[in-house]
C-alpha positions as CSV (number, residue, x, y, z in Angstrom):
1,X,70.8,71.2,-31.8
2,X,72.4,68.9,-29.6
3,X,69.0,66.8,-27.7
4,X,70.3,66.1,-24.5
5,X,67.9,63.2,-22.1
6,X,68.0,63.6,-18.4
7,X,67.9,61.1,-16.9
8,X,70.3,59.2,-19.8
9,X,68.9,56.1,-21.3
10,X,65.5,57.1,-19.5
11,X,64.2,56.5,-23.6
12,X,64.7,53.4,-25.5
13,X,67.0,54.0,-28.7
14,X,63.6,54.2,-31.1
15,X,61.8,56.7,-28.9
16,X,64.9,59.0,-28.6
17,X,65.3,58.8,-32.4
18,X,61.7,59.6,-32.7
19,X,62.5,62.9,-30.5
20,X,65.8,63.2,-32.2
21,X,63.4,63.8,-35.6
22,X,61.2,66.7,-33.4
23,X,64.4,68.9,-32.5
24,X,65.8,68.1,-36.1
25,X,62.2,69.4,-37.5
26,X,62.1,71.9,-35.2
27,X,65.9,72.8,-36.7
28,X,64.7,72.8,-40.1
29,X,61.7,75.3,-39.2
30,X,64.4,77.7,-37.4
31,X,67.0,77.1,-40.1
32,X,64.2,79.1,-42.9
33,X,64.3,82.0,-41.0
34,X,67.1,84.3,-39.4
35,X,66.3,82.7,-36.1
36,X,69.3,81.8,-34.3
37,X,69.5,77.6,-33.3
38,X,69.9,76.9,-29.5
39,X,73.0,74.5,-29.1
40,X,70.9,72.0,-27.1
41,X,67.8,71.2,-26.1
42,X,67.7,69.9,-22.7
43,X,64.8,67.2,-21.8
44,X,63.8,66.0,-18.6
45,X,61.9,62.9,-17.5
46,X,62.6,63.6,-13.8
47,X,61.1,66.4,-11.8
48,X,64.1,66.3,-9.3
49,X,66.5,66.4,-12.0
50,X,64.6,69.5,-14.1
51,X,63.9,71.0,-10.6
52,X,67.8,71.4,-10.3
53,X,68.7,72.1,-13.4
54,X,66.2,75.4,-13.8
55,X,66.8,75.9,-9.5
56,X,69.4,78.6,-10.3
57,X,67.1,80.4,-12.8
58,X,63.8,80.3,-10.6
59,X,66.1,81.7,-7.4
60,X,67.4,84.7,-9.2
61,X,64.0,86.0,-9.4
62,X,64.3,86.7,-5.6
63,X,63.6,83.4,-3.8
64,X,65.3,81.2,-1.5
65,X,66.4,77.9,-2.4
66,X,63.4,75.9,-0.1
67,X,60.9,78.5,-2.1
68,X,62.0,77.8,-5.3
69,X,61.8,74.6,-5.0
70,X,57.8,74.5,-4.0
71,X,57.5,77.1,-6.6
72,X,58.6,74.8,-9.6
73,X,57.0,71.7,-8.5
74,X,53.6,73.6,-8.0
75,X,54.1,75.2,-11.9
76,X,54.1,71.9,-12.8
77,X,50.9,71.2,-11.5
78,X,49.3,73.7,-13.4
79,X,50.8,73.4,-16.6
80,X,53.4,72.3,-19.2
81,X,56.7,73.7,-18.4
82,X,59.6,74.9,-20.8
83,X,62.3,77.5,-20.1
84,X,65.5,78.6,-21.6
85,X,69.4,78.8,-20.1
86,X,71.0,81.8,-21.5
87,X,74.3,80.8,-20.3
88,X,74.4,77.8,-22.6
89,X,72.2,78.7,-25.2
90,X,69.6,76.0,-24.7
91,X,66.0,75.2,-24.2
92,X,65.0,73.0,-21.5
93,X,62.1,71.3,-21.1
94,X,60.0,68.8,-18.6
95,X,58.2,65.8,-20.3
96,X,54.8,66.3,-18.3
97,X,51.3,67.9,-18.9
98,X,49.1,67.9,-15.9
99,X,46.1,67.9,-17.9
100,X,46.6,64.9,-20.2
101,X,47.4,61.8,-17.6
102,X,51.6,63.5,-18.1
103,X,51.2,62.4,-21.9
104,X,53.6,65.6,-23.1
105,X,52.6,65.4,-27.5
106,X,54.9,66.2,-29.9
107,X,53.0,69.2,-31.5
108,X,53.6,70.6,-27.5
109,X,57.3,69.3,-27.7
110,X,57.8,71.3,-31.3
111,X,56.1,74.3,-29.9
112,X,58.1,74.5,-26.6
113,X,61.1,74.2,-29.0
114,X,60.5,77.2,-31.3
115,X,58.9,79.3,-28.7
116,X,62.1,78.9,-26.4
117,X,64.1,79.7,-29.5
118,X,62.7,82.6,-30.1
119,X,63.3,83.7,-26.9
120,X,66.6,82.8,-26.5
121,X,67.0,84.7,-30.1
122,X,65.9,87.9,-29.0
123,X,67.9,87.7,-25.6
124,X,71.5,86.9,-27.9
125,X,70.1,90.1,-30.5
126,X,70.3,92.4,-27.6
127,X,72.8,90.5,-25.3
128,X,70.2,90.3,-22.1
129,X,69.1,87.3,-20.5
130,X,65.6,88.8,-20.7
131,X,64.0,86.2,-17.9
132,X,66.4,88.0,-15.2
133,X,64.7,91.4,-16.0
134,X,60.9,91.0,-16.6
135,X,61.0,87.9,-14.0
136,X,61.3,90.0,-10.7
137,X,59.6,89.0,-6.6
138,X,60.0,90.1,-3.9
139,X,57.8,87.7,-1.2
140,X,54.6,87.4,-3.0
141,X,54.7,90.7,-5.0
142,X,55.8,91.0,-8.5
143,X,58.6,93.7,-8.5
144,X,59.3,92.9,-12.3
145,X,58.7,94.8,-15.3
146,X,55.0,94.1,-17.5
147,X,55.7,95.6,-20.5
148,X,59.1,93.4,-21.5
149,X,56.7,90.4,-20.5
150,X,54.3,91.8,-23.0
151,X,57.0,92.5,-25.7
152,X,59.2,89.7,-25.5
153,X,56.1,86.8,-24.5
154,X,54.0,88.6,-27.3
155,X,57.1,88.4,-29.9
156,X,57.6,84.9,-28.6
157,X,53.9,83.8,-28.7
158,X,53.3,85.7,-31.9
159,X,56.4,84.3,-33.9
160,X,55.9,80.6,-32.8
161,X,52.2,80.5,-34.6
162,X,53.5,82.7,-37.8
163,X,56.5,79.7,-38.0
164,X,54.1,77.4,-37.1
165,X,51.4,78.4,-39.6
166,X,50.8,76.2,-43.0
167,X,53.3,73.7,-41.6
168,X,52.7,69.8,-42.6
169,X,53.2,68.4,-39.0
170,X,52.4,64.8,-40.7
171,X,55.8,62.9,-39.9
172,X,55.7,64.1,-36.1
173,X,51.9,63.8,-35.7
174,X,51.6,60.3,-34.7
175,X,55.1,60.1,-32.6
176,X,54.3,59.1,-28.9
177,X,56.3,60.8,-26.1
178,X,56.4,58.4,-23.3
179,X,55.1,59.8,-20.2
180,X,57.5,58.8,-17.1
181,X,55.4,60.7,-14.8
182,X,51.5,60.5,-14.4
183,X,51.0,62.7,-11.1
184,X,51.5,65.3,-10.7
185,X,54.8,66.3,-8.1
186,X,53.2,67.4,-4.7
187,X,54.6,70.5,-2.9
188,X,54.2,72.9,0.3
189,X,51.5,75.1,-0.2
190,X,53.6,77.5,2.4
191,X,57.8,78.1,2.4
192,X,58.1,80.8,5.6
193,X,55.9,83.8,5.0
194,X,55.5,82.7,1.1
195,X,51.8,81.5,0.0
196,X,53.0,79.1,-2.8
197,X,49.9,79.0,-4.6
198,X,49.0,82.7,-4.2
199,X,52.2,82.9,-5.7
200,X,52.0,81.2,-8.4
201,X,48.1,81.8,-9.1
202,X,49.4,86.3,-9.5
203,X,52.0,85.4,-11.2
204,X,49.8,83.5,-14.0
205,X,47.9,86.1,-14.3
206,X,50.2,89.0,-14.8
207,X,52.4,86.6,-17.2
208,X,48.8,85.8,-19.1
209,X,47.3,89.0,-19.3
210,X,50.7,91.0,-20.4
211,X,51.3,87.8,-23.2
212,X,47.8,88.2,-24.3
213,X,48.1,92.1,-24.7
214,X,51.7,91.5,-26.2
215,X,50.3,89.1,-28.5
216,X,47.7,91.6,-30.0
217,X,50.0,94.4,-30.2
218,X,52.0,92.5,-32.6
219,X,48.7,90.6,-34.7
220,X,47.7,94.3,-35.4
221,X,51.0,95.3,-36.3
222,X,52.3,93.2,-38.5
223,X,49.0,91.0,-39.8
224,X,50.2,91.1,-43.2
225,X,54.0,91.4,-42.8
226,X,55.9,88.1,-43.3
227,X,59.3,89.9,-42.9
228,X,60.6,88.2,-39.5
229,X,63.8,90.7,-39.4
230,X,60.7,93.3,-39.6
231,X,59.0,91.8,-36.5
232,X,62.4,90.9,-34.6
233,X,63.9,94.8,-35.2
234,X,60.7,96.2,-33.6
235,X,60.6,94.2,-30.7
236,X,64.3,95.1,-30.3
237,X,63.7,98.5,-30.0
238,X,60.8,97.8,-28.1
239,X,62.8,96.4,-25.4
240,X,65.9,98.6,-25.5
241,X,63.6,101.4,-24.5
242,X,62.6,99.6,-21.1
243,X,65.8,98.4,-20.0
């Protein structure tokens, strides 16, 4: 995985080695499994610059450009935020956590890493970009599809802590990811006719409730199986069926 820093040099040479050695560990995790590698991991210590990069993604969900702009600076009031780009097989991800003064760990900066994966493996098995089909608005209404939210958040969710489980985190515990931002970005509570944070407070819902349920389905599925060809073939088929 190629770790790419926006904006360049944003990171002294140590602390980008220090990330460097969280995408390679994250690498080695993948590399263990049949889980495909993203080519790069894209991370951002600007809002403006994330905001553009992940613009395109956010508007193809049926917003205008001046909405999707208030609609990823207020997710980033309420939460970390990490998403994938199908096109160029990469996670991307915003160095900020809301609740924690911006300080963005390196045990959240592992787990963005293989849950994006895992996600962007599942979209290159069936040769969707998933996001564009369960991610669906029109004004404030969710027009999008629940049950591949629960299927492919619930394989994503499920998979990260089965990768994740028994693993000796020791030599990325105690790295220190330099928070560039401390506040929060502000944003227009209204675009036009669209309630930004009505928005965005449905939307969290339906994406936590369906991940929750999705989650569960696969814990009681496959609680004893280790087989992660098993886990990825069922959630396959799972999906074909709703497209």
């Amino acid at each position: 995985m190629e770790l790419i820093i926006l904006p360049r040099n944003s990171f002294k040479k140590k602390d980008y080695d220090s990330l460097r050695s969280i995408t390679l560990f994250a690498e080695k995790i993948l590399k263990s499994t049949n889980i495909d590698i993203p080519k790069k991991v894209y991370f951002f210590n600007s809002f403006e610059d994330f905001s553009k990069k992940v613009l395109p993604e956010v508007k193809n969900y049926g917003f205008n450009e001046k909405e999707a702009e208030e609609i990823i600076k207020c997710a980033l009031n309420n939460g970390t935020y990490g998403t994938i780009n199908y096109k160029e097989y990469a996670v991307v991800e915003m160095n900020f956590n809301p609740f924690n003064k911006g300080e963005y760990s390196s045990s959240d900066f592992l787990a963005m890493i293989i849950h994006e994966s895992l996600h962007l493996h599942i979209s290159k098995k069936l040769n969707k970009d998933i996001n564009n089909l369960k991610f669906r608005f029109k004004g404030n209404k969710f027009i999008g599809n629940e049950k591949i939210i629960m299927i492919d958040e619930g394989y994503a969710g499920f998979m990260t802590e089965l990768l994740l489980f028994g693993i000796n985190t020791k030599k990325i515990k105690n790295i220190k990811i330099l928070p560039l931002n401390k506040e929060s970005p502000k944003f227009n509570k209204h675009v036009g006719k669209l309630d930004i944070e009505k928005f965005d407070s449905d939307f969290e819902k339906i994406l936590v409730l369906n991940r929750n349920k999705g989650i569960e389905l696969f814990k009681k599925k496959f609680a004893k199986e280790k087989n992660i060809d098993k886990i990825t073939d069922f959630a396959m088929n799972e999906l074909k069926n709703l497209f």
